[in-house]
N, C-alpha and C positions, 0 to 999 in steps of 0.2 A: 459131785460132778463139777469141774473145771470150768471158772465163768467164760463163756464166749459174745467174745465183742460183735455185734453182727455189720456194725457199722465197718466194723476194722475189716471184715471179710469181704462186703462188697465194696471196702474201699471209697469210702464215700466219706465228709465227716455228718455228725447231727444235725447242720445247718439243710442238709442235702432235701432239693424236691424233690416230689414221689417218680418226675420225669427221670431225674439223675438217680433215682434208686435204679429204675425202670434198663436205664440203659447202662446203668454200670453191670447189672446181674443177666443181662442179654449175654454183651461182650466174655464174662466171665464163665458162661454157660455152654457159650461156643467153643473157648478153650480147654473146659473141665469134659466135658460131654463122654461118658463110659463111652461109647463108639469112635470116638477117638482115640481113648486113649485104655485099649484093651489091654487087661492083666496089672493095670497102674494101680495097685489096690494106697496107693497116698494122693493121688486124681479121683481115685473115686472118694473118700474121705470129704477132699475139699469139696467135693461136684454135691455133695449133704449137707455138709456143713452151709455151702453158696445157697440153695434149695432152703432152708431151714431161716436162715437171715432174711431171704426175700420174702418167704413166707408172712413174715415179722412184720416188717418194717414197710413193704407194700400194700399192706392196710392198716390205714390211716388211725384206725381204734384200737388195733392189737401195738403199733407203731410208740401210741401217747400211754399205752400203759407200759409198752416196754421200757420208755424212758423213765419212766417214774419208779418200776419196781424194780428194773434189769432183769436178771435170771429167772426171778421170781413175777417174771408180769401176768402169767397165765393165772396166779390165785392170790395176786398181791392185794385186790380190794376183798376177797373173801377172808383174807388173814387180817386185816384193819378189821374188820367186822368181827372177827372172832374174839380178838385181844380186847377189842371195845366191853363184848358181852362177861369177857372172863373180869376185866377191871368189875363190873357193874355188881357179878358174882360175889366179885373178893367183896368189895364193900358192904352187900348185903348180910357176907357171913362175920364180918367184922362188928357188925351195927347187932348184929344176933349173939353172937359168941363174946363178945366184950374185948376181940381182939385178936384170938387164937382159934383160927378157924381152919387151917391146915388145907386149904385153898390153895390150888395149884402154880396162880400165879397172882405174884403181888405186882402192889406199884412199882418197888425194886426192885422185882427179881428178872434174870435177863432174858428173853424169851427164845432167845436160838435153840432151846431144847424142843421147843412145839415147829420152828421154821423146817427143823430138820426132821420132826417128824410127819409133818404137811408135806413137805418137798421128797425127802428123802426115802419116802417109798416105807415108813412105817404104818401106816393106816390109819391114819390121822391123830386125836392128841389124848393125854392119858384122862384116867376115870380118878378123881378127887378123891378124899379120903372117904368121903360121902357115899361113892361106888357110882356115882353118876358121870355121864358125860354127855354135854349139851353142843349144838350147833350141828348142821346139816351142809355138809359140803358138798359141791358138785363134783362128778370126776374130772381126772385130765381127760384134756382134749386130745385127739391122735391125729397126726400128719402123715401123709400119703402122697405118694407120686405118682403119677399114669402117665406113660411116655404113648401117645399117639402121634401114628405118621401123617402129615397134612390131608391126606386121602381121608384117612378114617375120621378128623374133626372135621371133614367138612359137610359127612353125613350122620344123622342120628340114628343111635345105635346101643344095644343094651351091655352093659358091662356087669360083671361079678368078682366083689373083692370078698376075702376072708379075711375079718377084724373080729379078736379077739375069741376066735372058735367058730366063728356066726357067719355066715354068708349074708354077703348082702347086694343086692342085684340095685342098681341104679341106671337112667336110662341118659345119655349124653345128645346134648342138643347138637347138633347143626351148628358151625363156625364157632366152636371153643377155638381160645388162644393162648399161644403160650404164655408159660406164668399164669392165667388166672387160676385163681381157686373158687372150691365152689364148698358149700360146707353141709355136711347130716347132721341134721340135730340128734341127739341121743346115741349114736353111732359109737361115741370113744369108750373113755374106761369107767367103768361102774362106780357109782356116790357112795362118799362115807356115811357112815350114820343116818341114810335112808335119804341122800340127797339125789339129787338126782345123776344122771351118768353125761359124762363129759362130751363133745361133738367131734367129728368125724371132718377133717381137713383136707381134701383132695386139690393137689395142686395139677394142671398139665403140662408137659413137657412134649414140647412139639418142635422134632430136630428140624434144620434146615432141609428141604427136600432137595431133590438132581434136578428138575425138571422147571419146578415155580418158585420164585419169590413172594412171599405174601406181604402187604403190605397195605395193615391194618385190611379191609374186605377185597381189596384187589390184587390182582393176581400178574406176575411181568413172567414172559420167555421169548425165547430165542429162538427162532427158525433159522436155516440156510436154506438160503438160496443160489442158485448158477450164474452166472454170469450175465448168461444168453435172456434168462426169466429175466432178470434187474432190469435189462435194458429194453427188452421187446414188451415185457410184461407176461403174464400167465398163468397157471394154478399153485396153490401151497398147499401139504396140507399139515394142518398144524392141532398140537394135543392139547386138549383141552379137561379139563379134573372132571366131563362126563362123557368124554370118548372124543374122536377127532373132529374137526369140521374144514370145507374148502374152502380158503382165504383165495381171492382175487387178488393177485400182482399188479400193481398199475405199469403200464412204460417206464423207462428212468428212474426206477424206484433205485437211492444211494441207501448207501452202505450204514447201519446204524439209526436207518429212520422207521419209527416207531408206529404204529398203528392199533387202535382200541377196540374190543369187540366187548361191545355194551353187555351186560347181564351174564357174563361166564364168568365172571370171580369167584369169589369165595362165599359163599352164604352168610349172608348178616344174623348175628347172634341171636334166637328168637324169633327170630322175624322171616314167619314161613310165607316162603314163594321171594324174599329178596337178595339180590345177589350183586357183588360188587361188579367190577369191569375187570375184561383181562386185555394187559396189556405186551404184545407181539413185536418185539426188534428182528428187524432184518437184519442177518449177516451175510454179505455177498461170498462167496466162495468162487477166487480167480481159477481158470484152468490151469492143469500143468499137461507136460508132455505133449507137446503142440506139435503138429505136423510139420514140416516144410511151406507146404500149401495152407495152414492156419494160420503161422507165424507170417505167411505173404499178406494175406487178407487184413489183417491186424497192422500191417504198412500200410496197405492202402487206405485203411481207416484214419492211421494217425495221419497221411499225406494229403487226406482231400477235404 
């Protein structure tokens, strides 16, 4: 498989903080997003590839090994630990055998042949002339996408994926966010040589909605309002993520001015019974098609 830069994907270089990870894989997310960009089967590519790099480099621990191993970060410290064990082997049967111990791999010898059988999907590394083969590997780990609409993160609710034949039901809290992941232990693909089985990566994808802006727990929309309500004052009623409620207009309410309604946001992550703020822009909405007799009345407003 073809090394991919993840860095070069979301465009960012190594220097970059998890903020500029954060925001460069947003921006790019928006652009790549399958619902935008239907039957793009080269958008959808990248929209994996973008998902895959963040996955990476937005945790800080997967991030420092990525750097260290590149392509190979997911089993880069299990591969030191194997090469360690096999040197330790060779010298054992060197120190036994007087030299010719026919030991898999030596101090010289190059070891790309065990990388690519670790990596490359052969089943881990061969059996010595001895007929043994020692070290217990863990499986790969498996990545996963769950595209939830902001409606459905904002309530807890049970999900079922099929991984690797096996159903597996997990239950989703209340205010997931997009990008995070969350991780199953045991979940991925089964261990070599009776190690154990790799973990299960769920990231969430949560498009922009029509209605709310979220932002971080809090929630902004947009009413319109009449002309007549802005000025005299009067009712609104305005949606909110658990059904509508009546907002009071004040007099003179201008165009663009914002107002907050404590505890309808978005549910704080964990934290049952707490909830952000939502916050409600006025848009005035002028009349058109004005009568003779409206159009007068609106002179005598501007004249007095």
């Amino acid at each position: 498989m073809a090394y991919i830069d993840y860095y070069k994907i979301l465009g960012v270089d190594k220097s970059a903080t998890q903020d500029d990870i954060k925001k460069a894989y947003r921006k790019l997310a928006r652009k790549l997003h399958p619902d935008l960009n239907p039957d793009d089967k080269e958008a959808e590519k990248k929209f994996k590839e973008l998902n895959e790099a963040n996955e990476v480099l937005s945790n800080p621990e997967n991030r420092a090994k990525y750097d260290k191993y590149g392509e190979h970060w997911k089993h880069g410290e299990e591969y030191e630990k194997a090469r360690q064990q096999q040197r330790q082997q060779y010298q054992q049967q060197q120190n036994y055998s007087g030299g010719f111990s026919g030991a898999d791999f030596g101090e010289g010898e190059d070891f790309s042949d065990f990388f690519q059988s670790m990596f490359g999907g052969a089943g881990g590394f061969r059996k010595s002339s001895r007929g043994s083969a020692s070290g217990k590997f863990k499986g790969q780990d498996v990545q996963a996408e769950l595209t939830l609409n902001l409606r459905d993160a904002a309530k807890t609710h049970p999900q079922t994926f099929e991984i690797n034949g096996k159903k597996v039901r997990i239950t989703i809290p209340a205010g997931v966010y997009d990008g995070q992941q969350i991780k199953l232990k045991g979940h991925g693909n089964p261990g070599f040589n009776g190690g154990p089985n790799g973990d299960l990566y769920i990231t969430f994808n949560i498009p922009a909605d029509p209605d709310f802006e979220r932002i971080g727990d809090d929630l902004k929309t947009k009413v319109t309002i009449d002309l007549y309500t802005a000025v005299l004052g009067g009712d609104v009623k305005v949606n909110t993520l658990d059904g509508s409620v009546n907002l009071k207009v004040k007099p003179e309410t201008q165009n663009g001015m914002t107002v907050r309604l404590k505890g309808k946001g978005f549910p704080v992550y964990k934290k049952d019974g707490q909830h952000g703020d939502l916050f409600v822009t006025y848009e005035v909405k002028l009349p058109v098609n004005l009568t003779d007799k409206q159009k007068e009345l609106f002179e005598q407003l501007k004249n007095s």
